[in-house]
DRENTOR-976304 format. One record per atom (N, C-alpha, C, CB): x, y, z; atom name. Coordinates in pm, whole numbers. Glycine has a CB too. Layout:
<recs>
{east: X; north: Y; up: Z; a: CA}
...
</recs>
This chain:
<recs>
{east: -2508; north: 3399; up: -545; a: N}
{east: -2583; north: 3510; up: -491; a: CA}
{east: -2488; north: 3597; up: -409; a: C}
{east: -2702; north: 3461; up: -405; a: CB}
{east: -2498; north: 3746; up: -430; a: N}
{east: -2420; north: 3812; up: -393; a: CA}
{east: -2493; north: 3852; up: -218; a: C}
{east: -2395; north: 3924; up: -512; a: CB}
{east: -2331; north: 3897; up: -141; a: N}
{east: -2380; north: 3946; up: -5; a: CA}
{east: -2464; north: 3829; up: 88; a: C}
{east: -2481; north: 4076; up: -36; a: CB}
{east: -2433; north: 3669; up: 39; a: N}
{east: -2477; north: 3579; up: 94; a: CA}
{east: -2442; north: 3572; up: 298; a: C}
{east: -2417; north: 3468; up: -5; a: CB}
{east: -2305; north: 3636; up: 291; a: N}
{east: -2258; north: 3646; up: 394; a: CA}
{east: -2351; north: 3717; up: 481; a: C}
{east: -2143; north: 3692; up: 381; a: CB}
{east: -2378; north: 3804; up: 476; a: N}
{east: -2491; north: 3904; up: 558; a: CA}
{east: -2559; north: 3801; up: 599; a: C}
{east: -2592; north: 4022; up: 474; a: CB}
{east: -2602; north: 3719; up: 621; a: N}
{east: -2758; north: 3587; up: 647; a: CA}
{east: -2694; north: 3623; up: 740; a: C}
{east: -2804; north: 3398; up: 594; a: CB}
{east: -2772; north: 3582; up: 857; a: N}
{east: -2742; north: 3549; up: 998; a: CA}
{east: -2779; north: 3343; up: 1051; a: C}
{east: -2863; north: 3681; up: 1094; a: CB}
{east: -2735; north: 3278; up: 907; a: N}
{east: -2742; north: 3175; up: 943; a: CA}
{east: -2694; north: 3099; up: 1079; a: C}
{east: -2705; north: 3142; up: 859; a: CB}
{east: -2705; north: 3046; up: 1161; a: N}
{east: -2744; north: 2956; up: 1301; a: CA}
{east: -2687; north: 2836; up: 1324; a: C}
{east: -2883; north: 2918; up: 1309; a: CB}
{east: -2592; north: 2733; up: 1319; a: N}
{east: -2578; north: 2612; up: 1332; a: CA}
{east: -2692; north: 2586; up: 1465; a: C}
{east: -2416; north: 2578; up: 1351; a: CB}
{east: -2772; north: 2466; up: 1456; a: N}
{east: -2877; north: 2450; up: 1596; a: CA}
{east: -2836; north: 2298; up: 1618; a: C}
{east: -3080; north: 2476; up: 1566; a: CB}
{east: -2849; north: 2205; up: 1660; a: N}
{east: -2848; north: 2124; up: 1697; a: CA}
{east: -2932; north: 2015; up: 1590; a: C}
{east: -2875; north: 2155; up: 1817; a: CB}
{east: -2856; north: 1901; up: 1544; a: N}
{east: -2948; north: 1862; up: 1419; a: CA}
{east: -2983; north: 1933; up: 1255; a: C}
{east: -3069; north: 1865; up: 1483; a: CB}
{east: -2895; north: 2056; up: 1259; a: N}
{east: -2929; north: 2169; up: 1150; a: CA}
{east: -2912; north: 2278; up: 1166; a: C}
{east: -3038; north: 2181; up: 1111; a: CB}
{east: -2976; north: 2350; up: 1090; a: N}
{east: -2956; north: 2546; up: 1133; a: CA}
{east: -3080; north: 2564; up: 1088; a: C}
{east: -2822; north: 2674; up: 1038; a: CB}
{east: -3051; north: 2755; up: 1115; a: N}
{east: -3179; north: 2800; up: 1148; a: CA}
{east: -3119; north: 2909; up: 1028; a: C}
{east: -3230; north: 2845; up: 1329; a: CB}
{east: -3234; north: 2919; up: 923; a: N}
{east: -3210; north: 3026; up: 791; a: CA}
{east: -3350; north: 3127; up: 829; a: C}
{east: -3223; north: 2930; up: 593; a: CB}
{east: -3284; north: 3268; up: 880; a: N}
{east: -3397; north: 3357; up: 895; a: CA}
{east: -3430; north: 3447; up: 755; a: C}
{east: -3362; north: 3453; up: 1021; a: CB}
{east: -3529; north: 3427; up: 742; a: N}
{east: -3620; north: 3479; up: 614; a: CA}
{east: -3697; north: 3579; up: 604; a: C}
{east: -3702; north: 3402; up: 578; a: CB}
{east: -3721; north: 3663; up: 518; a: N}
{east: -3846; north: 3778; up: 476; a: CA}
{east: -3922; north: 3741; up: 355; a: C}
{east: -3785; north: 3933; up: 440; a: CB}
{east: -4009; north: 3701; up: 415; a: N}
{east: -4122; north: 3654; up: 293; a: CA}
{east: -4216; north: 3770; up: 241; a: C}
{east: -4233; north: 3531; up: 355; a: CB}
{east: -4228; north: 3757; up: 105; a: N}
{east: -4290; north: 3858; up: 43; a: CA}
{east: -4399; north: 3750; up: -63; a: C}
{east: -4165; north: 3973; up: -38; a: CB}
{east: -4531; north: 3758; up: 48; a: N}
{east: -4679; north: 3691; up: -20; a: CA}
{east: -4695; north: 3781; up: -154; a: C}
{east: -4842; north: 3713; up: 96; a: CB}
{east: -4790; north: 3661; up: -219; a: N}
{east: -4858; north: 3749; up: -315; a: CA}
{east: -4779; north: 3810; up: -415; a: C}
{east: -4924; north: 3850; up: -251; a: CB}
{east: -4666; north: 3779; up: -435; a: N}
{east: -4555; north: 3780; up: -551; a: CA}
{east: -4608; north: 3708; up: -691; a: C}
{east: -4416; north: 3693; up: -495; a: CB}
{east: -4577; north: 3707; up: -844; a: N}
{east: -4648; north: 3732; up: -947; a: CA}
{east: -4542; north: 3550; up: -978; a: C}
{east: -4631; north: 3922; up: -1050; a: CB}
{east: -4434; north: 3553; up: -878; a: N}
{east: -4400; north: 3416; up: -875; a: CA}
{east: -4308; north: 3377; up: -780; a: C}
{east: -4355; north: 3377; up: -991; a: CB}
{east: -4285; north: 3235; up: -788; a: N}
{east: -4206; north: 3201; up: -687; a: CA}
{east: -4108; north: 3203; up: -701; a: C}
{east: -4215; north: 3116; up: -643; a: CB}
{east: -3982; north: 3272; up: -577; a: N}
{east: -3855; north: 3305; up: -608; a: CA}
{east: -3775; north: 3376; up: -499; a: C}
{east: -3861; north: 3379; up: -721; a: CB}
{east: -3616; north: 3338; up: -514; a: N}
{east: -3516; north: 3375; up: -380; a: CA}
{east: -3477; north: 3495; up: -439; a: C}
{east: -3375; north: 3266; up: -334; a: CB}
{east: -3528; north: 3636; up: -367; a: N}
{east: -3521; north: 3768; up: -424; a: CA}
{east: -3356; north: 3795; up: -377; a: C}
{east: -3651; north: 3886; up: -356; a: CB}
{east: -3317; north: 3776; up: -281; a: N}
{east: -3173; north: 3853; up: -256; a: CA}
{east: -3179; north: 3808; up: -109; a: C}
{east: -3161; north: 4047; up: -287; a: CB}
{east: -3081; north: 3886; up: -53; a: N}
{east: -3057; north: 3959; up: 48; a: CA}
{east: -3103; north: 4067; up: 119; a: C}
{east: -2985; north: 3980; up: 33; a: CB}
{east: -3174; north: 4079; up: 254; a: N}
{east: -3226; north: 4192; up: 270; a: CA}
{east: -3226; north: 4184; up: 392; a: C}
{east: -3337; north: 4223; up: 211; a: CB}
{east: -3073; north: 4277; up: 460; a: N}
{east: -3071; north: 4267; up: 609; a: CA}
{east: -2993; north: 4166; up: 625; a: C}
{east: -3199; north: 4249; up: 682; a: CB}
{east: -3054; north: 4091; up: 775; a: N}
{east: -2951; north: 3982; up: 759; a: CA}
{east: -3029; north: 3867; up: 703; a: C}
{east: -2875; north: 3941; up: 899; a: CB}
{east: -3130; north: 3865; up: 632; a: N}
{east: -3190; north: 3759; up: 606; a: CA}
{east: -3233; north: 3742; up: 431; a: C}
{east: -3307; north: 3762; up: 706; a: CB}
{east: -3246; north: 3618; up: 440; a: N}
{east: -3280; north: 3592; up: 258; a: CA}
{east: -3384; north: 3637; up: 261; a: C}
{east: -3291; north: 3443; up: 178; a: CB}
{east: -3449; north: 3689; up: 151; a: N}
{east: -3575; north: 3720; up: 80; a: CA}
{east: -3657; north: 3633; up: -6; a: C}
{east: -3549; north: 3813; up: 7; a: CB}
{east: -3734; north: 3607; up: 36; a: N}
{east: -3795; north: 3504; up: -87; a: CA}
{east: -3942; north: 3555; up: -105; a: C}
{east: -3798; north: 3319; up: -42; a: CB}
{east: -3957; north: 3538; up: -238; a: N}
{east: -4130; north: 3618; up: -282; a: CA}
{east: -4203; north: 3479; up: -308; a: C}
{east: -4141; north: 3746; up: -467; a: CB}
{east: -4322; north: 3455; up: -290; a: N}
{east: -4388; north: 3357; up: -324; a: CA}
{east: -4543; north: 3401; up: -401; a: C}
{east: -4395; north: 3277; up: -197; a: CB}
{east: -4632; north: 3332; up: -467; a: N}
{east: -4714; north: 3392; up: -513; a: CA}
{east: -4850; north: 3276; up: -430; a: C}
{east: -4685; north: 3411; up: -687; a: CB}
{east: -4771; north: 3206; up: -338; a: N}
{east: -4875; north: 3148; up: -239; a: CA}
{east: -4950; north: 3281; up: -128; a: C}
{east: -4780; north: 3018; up: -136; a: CB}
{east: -5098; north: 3304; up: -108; a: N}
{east: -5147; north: 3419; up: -49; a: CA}
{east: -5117; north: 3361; up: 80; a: C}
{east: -5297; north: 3467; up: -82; a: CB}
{east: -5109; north: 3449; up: 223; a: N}
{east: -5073; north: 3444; up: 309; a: CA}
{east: -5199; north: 3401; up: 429; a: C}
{east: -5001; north: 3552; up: 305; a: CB}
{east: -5226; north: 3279; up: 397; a: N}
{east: -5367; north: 3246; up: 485; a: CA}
{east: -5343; north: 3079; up: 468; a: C}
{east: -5549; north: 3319; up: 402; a: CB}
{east: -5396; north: 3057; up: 629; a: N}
{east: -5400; north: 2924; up: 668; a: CA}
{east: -5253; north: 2819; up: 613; a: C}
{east: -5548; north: 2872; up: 605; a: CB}
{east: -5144; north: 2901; up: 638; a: N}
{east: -4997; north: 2826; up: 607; a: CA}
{east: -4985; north: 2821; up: 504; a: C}
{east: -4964; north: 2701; up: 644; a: CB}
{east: -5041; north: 2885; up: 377; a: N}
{east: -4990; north: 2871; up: 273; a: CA}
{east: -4906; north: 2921; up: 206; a: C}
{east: -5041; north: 2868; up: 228; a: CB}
{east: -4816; north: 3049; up: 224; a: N}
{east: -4685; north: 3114; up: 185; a: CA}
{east: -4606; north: 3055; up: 289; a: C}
{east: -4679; north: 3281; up: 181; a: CB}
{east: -4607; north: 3017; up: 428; a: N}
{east: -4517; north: 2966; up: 508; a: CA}
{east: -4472; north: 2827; up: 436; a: C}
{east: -4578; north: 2954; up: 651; a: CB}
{east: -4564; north: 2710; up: 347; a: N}
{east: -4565; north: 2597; up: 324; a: CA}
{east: -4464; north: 2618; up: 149; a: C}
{east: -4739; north: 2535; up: 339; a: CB}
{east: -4491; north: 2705; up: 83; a: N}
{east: -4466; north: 2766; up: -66; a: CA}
{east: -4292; north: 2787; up: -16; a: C}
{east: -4582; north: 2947; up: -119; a: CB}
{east: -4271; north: 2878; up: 83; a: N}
{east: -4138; north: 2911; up: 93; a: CA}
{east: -4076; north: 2818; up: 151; a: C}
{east: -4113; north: 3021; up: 151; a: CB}
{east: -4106; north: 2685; up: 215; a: N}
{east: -4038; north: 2583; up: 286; a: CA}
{east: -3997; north: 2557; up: 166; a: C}
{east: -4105; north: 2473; up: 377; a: CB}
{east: -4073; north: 2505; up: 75; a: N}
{east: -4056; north: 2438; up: -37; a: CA}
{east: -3925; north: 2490; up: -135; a: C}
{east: -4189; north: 2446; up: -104; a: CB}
{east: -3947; north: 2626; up: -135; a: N}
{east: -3888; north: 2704; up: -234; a: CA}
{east: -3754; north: 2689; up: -160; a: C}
{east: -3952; north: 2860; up: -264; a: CB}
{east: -3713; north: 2679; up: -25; a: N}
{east: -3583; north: 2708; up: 43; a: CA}
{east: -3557; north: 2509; up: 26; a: C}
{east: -3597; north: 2809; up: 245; a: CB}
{east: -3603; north: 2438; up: 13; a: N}
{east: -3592; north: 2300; up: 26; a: CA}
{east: -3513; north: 2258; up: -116; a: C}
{east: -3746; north: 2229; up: 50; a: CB}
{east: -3598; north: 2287; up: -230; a: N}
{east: -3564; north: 2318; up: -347; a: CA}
{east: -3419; north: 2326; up: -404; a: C}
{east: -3619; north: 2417; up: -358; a: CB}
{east: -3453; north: 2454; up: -351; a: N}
{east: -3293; north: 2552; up: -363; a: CA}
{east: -3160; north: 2500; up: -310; a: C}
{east: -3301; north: 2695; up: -274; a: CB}
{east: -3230; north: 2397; up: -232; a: N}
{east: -3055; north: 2338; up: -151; a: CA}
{east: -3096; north: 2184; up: -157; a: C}
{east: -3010; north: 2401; up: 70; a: CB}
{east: -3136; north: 2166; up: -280; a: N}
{east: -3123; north: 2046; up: -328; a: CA}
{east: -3187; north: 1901; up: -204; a: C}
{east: -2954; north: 2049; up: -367; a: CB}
{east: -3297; north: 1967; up: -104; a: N}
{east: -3356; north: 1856; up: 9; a: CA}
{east: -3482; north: 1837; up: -23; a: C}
{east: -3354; north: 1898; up: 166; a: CB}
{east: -3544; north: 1733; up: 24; a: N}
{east: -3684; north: 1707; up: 77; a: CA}
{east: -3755; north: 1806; up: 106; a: C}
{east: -3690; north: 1636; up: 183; a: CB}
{east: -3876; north: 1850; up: 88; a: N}
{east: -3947; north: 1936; up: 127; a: CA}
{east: -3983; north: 1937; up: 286; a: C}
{east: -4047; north: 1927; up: 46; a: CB}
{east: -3930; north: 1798; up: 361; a: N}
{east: -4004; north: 1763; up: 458; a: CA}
{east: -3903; north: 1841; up: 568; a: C}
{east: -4033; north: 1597; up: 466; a: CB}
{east: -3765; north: 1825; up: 487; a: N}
{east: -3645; north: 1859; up: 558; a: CA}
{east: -3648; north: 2061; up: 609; a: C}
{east: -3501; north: 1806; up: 428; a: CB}
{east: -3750; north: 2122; up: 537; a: N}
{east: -3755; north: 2255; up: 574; a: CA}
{east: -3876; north: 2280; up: 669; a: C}
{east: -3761; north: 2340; up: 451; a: CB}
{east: -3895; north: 2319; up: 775; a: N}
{east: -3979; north: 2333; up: 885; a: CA}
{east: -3975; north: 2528; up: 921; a: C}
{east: -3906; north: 2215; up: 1023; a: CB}
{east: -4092; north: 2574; up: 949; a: N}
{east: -4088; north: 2710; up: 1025; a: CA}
{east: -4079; north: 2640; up: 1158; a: C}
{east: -4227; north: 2824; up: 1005; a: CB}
{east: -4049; north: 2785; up: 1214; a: N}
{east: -3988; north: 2748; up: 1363; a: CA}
{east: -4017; north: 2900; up: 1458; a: C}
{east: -3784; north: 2703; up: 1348; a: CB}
{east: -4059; north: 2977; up: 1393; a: N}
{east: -4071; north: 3099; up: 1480; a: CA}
{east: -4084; north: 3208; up: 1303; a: C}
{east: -3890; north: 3128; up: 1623; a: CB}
{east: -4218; north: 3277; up: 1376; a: N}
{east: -4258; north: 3371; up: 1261; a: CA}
{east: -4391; north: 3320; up: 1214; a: C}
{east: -4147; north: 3375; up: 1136; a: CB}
{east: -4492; north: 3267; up: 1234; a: N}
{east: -4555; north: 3214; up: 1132; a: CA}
{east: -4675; north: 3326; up: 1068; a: C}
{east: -4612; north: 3075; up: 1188; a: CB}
{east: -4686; north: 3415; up: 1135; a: N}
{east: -4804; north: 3490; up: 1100; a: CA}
{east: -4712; north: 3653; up: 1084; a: C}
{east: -4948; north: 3476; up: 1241; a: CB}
{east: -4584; north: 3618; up: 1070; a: N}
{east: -4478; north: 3747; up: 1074; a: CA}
{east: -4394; north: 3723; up: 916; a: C}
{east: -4347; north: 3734; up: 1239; a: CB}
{east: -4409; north: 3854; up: 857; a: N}
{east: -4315; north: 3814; up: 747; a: CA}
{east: -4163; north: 3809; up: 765; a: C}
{east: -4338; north: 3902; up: 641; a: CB}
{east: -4095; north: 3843; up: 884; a: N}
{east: -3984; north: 3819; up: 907; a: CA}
{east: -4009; north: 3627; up: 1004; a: C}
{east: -3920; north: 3975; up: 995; a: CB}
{east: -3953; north: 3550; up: 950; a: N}
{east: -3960; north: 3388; up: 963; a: CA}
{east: -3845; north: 3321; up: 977; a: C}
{east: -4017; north: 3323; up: 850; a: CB}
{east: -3834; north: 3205; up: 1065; a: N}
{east: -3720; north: 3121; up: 1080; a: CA}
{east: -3773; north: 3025; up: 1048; a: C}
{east: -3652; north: 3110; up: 1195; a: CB}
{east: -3655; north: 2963; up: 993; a: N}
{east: -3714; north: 2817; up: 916; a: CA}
{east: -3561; north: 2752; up: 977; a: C}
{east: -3750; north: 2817; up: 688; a: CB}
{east: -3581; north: 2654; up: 1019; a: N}
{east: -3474; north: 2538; up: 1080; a: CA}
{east: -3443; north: 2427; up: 905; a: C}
{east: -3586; north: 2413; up: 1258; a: CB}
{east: -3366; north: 2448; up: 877; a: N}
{east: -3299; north: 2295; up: 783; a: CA}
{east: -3281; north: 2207; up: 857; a: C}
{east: -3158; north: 2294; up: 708; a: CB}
{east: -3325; north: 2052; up: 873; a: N}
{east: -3227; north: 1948; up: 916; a: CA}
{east: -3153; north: 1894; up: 827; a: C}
{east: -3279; north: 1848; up: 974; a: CB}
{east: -3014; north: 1838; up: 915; a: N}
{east: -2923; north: 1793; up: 862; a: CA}
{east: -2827; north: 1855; up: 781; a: C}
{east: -2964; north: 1721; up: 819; a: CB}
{east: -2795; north: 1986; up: 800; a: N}
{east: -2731; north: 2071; up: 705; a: CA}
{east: -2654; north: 2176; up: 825; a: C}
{east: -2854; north: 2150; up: 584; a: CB}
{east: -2577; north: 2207; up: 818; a: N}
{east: -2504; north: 2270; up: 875; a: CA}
{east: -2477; north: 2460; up: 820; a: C}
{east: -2393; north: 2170; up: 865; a: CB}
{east: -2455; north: 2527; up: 875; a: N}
{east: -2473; north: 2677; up: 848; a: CA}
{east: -2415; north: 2673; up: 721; a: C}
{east: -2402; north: 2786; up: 953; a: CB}
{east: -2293; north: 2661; up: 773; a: N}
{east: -2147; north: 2691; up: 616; a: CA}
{east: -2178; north: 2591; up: 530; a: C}
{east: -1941; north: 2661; up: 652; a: CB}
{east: -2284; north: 2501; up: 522; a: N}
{east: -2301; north: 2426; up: 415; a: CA}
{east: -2441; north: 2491; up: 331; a: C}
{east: -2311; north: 2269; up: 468; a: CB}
{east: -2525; north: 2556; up: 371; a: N}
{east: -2646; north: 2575; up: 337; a: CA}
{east: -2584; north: 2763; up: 309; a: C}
{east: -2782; north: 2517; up: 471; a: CB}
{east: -2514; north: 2812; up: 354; a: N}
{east: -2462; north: 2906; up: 317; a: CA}
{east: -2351; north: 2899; up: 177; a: C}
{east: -2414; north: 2945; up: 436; a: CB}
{east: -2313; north: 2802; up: 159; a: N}
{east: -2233; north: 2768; up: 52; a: CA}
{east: -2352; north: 2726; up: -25; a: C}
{east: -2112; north: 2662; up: 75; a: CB}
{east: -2432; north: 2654; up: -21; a: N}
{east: -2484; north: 2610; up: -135; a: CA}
{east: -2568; north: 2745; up: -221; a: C}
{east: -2581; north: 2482; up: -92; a: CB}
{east: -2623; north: 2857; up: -138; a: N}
{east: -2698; north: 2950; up: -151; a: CA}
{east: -2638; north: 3037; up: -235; a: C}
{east: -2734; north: 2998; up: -42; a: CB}
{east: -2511; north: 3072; up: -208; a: N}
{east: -2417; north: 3171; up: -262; a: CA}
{east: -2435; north: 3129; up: -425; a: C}
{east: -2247; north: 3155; up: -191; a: CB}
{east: -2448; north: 2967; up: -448; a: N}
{east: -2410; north: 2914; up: -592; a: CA}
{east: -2559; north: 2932; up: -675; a: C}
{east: -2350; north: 2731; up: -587; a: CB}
{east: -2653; north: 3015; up: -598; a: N}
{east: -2735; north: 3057; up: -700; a: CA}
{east: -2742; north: 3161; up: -771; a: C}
{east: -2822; north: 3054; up: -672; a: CB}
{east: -2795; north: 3238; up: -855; a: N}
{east: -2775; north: 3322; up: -938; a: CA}
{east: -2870; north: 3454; up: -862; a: C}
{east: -2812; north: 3261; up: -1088; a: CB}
</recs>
């Protein structure tokens, strides 16, 4: 993935913090780009009672080869700009793995 660098990925304590722009109500699920300093991801989960917040954990869990359990929101939940904390993954590692998608 191009312009991966732009993220404003986080090393935190235990993991990092991958800030996100979620786009509900998408026709499917998927890591759109770059936009700003944050990844984009579209989901076609509607945006009520945690369910695009729960769709994009998944979709970012997925994508870097973890547990679903391992992706958590952390700030954003009713905001389409979102932080989601990884455990156990480190910035430059979850930033490397991201870049190797298409």
């Amino acid at each position: 993935m191009k312009e991966i660098q732009h993220i404003s990925i986080r090393d935190v304590p235990g993991g990092c913090v991958l800030p996100v722009k979620v786009v509900p109500g998408a026709s499917r699920d998927k890591i759109v780009g770059v936009l700003g300093d944050s990844l984009k991801i579209a989901t076609s989960a509607a945006p009520e009672k945690g369910r695009a917040n729960s769709a994009v954990a998944a979709i970012i869990a997925k994508s870097l080869g973890l547990d679903k359990r391992s992706v958590e929101i952390i700030s954003g939940a009713t905001n389409p700009h979102k932080e989601f904390r990884i455990a156990n993954m480190s910035a430059s590692s979850a930033r490397e793995m991201l870049s190797k998608l298409p």
